[in-house]
LOSE-86692 format. One line per 8 residues: their letters; for each residue x, y, z of N, C-alpha, C. Coordinates in steps of 0.02 Angstrom, whole numbers, plus 32768, in hexadecimal, padded with zeros to 4 digits. Layout:
a> X/Y/Z/X/Y/Z/X/Y/Z ~ ...
This chain:
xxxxxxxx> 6E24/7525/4713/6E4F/7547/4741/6E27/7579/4769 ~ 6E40/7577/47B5/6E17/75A9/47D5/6E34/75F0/47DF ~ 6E14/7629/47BB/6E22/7663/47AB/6E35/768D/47EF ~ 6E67/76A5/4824/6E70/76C5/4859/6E52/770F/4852 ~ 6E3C/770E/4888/6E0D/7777/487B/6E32/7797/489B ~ 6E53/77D6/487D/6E7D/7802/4899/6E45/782F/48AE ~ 6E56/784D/48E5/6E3B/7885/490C/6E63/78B1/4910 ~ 6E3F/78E9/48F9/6E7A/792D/4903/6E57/7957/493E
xxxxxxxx> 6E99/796B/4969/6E78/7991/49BA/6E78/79DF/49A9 ~ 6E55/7A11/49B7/6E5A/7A44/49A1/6E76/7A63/49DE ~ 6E9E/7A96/49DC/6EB7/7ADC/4A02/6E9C/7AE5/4A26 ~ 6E54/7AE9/4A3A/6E23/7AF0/4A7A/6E2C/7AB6/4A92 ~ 6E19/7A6E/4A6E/6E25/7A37/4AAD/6E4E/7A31/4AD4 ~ 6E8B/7A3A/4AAE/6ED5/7A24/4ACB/6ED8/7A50/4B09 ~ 6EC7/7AAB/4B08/6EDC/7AD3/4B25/6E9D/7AAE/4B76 ~ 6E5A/7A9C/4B53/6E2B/7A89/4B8F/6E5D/7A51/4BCA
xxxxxxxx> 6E88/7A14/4B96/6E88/79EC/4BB6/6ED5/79F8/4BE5 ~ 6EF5/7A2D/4BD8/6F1C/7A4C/4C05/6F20/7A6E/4C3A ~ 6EDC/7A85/4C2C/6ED2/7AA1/4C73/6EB5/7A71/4C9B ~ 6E8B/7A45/4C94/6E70/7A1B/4CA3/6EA4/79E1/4CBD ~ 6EE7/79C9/4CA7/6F28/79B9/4CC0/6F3D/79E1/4CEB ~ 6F52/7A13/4CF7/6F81/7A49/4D2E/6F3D/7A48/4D4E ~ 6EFD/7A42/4D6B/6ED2/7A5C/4D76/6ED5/7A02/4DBC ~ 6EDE/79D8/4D8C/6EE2/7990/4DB8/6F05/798B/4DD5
xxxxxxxx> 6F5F/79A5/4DAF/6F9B/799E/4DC4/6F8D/79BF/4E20 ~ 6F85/7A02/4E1E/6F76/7A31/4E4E/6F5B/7A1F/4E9B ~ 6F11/79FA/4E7D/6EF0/79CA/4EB1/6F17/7993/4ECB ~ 6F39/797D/4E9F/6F64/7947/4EC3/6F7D/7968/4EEC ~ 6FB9/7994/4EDC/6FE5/79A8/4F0B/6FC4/79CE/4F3B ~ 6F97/79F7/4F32/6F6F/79FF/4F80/6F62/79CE/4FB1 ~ 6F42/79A9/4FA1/6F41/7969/4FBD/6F5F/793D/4FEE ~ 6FB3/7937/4FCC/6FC5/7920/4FD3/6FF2/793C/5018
xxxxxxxx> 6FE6/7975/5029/7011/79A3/5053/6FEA/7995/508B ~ 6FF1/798A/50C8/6FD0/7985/50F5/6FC8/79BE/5116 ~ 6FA0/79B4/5135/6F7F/79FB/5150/6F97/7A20/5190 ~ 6FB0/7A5D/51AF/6FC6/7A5B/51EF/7011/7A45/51F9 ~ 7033/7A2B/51BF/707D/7A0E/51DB/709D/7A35/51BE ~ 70C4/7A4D/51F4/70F8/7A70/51FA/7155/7A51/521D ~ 7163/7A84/51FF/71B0/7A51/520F/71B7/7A4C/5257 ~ 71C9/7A21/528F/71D6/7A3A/52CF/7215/7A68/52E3
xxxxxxxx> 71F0/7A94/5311/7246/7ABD/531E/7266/7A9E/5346 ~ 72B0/7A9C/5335/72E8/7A89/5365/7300/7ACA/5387 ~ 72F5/7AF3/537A/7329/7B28/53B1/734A/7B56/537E ~ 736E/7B8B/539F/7389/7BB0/5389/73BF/7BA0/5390 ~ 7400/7BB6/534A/7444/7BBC/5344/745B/7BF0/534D ~ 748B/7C00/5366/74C8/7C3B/5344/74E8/7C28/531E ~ 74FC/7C3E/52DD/7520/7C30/52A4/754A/7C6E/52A1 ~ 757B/7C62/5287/75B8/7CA1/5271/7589/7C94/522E
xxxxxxxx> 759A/7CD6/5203/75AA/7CDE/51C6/75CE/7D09/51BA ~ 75FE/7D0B/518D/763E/7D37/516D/7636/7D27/510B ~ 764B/7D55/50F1/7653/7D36/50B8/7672/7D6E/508C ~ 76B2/7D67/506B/76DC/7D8D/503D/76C3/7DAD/5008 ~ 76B5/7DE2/4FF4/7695/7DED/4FB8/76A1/7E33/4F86 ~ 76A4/7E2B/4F58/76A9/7E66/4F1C/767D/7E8B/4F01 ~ 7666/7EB9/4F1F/7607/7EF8/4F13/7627/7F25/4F11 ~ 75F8/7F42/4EE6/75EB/7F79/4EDF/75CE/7FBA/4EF2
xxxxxxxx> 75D6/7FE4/4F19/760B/8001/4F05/7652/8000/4F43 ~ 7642/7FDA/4F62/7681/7FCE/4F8F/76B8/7F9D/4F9E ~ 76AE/7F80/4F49/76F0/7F64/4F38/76F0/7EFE/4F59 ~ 773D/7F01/4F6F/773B/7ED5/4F9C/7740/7EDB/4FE7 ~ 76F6/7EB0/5000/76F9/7EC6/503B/76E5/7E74/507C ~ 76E9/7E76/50B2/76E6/7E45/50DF/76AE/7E4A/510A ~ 7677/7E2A/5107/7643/7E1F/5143/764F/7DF6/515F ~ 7637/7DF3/51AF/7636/7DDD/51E0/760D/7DF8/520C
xxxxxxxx> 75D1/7DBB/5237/758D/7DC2/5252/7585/7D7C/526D ~ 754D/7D83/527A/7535/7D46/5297/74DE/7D37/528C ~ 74CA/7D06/5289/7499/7CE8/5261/744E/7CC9/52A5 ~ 742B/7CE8/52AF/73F2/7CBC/52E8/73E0/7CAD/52C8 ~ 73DF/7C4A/52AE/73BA/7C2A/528F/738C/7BFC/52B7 ~ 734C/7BEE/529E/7308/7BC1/52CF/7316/7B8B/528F ~ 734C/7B60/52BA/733C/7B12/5291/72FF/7AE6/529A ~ 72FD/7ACA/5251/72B6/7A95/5259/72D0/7A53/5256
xxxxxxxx> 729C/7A37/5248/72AB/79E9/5238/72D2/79C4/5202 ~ 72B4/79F3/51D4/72DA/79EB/518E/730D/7A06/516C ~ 733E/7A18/51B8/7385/7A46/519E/7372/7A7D/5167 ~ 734C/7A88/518A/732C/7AD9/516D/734A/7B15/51A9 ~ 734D/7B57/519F/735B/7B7C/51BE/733F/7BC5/51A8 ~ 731D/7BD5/51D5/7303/7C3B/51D0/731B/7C5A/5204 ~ 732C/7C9F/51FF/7339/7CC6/5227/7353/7CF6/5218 ~ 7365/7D31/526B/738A/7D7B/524A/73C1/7D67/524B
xxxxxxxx> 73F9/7DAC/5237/742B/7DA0/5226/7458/7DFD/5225 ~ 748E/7DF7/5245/749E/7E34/5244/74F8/7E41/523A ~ 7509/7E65/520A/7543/7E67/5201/7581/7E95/51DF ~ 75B8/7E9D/51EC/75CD/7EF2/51EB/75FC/7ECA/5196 ~ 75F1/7F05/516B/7625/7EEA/512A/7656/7F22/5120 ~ 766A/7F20/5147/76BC/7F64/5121/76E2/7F44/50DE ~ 76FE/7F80/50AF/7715/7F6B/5071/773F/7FA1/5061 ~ 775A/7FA5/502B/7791/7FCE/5021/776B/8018/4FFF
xxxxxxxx> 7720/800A/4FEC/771B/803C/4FC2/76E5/8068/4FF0 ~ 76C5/8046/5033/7687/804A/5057/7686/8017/5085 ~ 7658/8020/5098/7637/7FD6/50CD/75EE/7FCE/50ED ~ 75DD/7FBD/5103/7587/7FA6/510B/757B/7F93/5143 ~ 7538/7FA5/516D/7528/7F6B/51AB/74EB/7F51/5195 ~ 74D7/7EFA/5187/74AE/7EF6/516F/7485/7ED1/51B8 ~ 744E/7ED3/51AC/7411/7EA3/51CF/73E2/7EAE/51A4 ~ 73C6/7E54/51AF/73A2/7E39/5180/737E/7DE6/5198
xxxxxxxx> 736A/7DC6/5165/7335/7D8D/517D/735F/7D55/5148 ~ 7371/7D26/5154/7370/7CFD/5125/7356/7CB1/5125 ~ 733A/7C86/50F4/7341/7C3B/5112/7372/7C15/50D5 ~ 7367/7BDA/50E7/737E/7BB6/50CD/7392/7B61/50D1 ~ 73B4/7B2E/50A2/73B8/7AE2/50D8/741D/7AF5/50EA ~ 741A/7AC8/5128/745A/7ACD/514E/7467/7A7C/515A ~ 749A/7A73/513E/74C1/7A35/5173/74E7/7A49/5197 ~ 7531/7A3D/51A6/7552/7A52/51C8/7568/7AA3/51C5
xxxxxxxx> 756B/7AC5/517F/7569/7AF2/515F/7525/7B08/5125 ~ 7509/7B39/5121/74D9/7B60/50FC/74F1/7B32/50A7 ~ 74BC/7B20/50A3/74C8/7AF0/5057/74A7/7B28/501D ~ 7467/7B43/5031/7457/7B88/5006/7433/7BBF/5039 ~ 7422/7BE8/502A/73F1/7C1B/505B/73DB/7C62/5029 ~ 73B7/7C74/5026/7389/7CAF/500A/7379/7CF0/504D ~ 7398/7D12/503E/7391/7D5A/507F/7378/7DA1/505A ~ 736F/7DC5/507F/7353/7E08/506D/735C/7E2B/50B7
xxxxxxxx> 7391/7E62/50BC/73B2/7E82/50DC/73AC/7ED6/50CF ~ 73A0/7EF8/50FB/73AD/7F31/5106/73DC/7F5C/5107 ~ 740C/7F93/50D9/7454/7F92/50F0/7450/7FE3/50E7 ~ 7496/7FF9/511B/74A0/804C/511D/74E7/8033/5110 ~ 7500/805D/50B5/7524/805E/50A2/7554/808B/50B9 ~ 759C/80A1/50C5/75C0/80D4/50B9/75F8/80CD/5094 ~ 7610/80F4/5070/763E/80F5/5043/7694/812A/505D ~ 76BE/810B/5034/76F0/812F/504E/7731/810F/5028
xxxxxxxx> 7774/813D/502E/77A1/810E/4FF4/7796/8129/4FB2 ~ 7781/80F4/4F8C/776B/8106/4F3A/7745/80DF/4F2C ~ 771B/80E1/4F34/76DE/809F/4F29/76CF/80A4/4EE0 ~ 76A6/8079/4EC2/7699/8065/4E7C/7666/8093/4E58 ~ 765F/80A4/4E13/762E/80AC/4E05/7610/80FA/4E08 ~ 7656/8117/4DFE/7644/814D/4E12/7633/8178/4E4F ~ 7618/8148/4E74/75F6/815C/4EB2/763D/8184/4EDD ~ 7628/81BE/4EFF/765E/81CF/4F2F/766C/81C7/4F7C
xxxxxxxx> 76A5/81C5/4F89/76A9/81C5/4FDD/767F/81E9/4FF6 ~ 766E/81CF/5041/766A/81FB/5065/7613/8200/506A ~ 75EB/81D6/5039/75A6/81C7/502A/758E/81A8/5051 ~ 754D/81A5/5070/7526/8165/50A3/74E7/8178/5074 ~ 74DB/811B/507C/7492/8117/5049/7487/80D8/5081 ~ 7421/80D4/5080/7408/80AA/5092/73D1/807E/5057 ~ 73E9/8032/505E/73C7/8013/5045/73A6/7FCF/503B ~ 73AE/7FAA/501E/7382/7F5C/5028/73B7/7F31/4FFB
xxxxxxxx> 73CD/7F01/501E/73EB/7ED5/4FDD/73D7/7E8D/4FE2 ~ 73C7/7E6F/4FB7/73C3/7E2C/4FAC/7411/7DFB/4FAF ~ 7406/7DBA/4FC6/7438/7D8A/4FC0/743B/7D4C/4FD0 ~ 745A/7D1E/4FA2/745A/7CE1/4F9E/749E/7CBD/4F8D ~ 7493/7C85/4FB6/74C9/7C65/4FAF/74BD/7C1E/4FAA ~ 74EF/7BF3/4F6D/74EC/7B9A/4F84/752F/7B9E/4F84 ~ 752C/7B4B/4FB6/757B/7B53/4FCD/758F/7B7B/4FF4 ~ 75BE/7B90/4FE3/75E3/7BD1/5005/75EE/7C0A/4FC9
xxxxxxxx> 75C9/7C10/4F92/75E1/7C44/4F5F/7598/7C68/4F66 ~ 758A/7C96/4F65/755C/7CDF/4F8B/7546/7CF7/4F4F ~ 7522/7D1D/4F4E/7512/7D55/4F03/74DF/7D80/4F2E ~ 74F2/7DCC/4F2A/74B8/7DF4/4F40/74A6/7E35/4F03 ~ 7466/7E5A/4F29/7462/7E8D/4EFB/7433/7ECD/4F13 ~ 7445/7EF9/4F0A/7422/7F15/4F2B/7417/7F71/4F14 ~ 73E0/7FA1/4F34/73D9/7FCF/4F37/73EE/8008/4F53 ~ 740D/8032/4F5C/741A/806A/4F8F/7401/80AC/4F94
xxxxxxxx> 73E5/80D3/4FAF/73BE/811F/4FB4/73F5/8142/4FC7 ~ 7421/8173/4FB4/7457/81AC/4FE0/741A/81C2/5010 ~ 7439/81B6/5052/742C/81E5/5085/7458/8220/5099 ~ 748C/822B/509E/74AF/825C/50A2/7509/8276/5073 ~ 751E/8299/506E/754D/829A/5053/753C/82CD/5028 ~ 7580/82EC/4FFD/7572/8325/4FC2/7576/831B/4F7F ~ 756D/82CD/4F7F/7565/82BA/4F3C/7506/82B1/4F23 ~ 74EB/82EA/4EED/74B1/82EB/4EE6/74A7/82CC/4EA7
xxxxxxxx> 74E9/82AB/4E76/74D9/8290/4E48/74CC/8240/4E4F ~ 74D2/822A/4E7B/74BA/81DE/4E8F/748D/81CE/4EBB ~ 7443/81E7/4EC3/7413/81ED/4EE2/73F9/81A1/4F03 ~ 741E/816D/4EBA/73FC/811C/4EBB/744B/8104/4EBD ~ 745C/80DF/4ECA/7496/80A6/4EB7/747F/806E/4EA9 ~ 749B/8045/4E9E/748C/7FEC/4E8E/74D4/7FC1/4EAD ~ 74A6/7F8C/4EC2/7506/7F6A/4ECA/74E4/7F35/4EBE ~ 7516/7EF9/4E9F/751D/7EC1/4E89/7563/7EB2/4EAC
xxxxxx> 7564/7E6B/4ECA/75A3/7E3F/4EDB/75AE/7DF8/4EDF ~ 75E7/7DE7/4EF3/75EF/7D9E/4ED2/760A/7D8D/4F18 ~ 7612/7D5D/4F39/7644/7D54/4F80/7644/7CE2/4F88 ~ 7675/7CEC/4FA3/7665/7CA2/4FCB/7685/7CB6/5019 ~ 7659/7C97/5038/7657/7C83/508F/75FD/7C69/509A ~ 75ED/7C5A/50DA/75DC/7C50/50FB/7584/7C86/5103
């Protein structure tokens, strides 16, 4: 009978021959990307965007703006974007950049927006009326259901115990 020889791989080989895999994998996909191609532009859109949403600290509130998107080839879309959010607890004017793919409607998009908060009413979180903070918020949406999040600095107002805010929200629109 012919005796089979086991080989045992040690912890250094295995780890050599992994890098040495992601290392090929890599080259392929360089490769494989052609060089210089870029999507072609079609033009610029105007897009509405609006979208219903529940943040913090201004509750439930309604944006509405409009979207300069530079469509490509591949129902891709980048651009600014500027838009006023009044709410029951505060409201916001944001401008910002976002892209994303579009068919007839925004299917997902990734943004990062600039916003001057003001507050008023009873807003959440402690925070009081009558506050303006400036800050940066992140946001994303698939579909039509949104998720943002974001930072705020008080710029003015006589509240000195909320120097930072945070808001988190949930929304569907556009």
């Amino acid at each position: 009978m012919n005796e089979k020889e086991i080989s045992v791989i040690s912890p250094k080989e295995v780890s050599m021959r992994s890098w040495y895999i992601l290392l090929l994998i890599l080259t392929c996909s360089a490769l494989a990307i052609p060089e210089g191609v870029e999507p072609e532009p079609l033009g610029t859109r105007l897009l509405p965007c609006c979208m219903t949403r529940y943040s913090t600290p201004i509750k439930l509130s309604f944006s509405l703006g409009v979207s300069f998107n530079r469509m490509t080839s591949y129902n891709s879309f980048r651009g600014f974007f500027l838009q006023a959010e009044p709410g029951f607890g505060g409201g916001k004017l944001n401008i910002g950049y976002r892209f994303g793919e579009i068919q007839f409607i925004p299917i997902w998009y990734l943004g990062l927006n600039t916003s001057l908060l003001r507050t008023w009413g009873n807003p959440l979180d402690d925070v009081r009326p009558d506050q303006t903070y400036l800050g940066m918020e992140f946001n994303t949406a698939f579909s039509v259901i949104g998720f943002s999040a974001g930072a705020f600095k008080h710029i003015s107002g006589d509240d000195e115990e909320n120097d930072w805010i945070y808001s988190l929200g949930l929304g569907v629109g556009l």
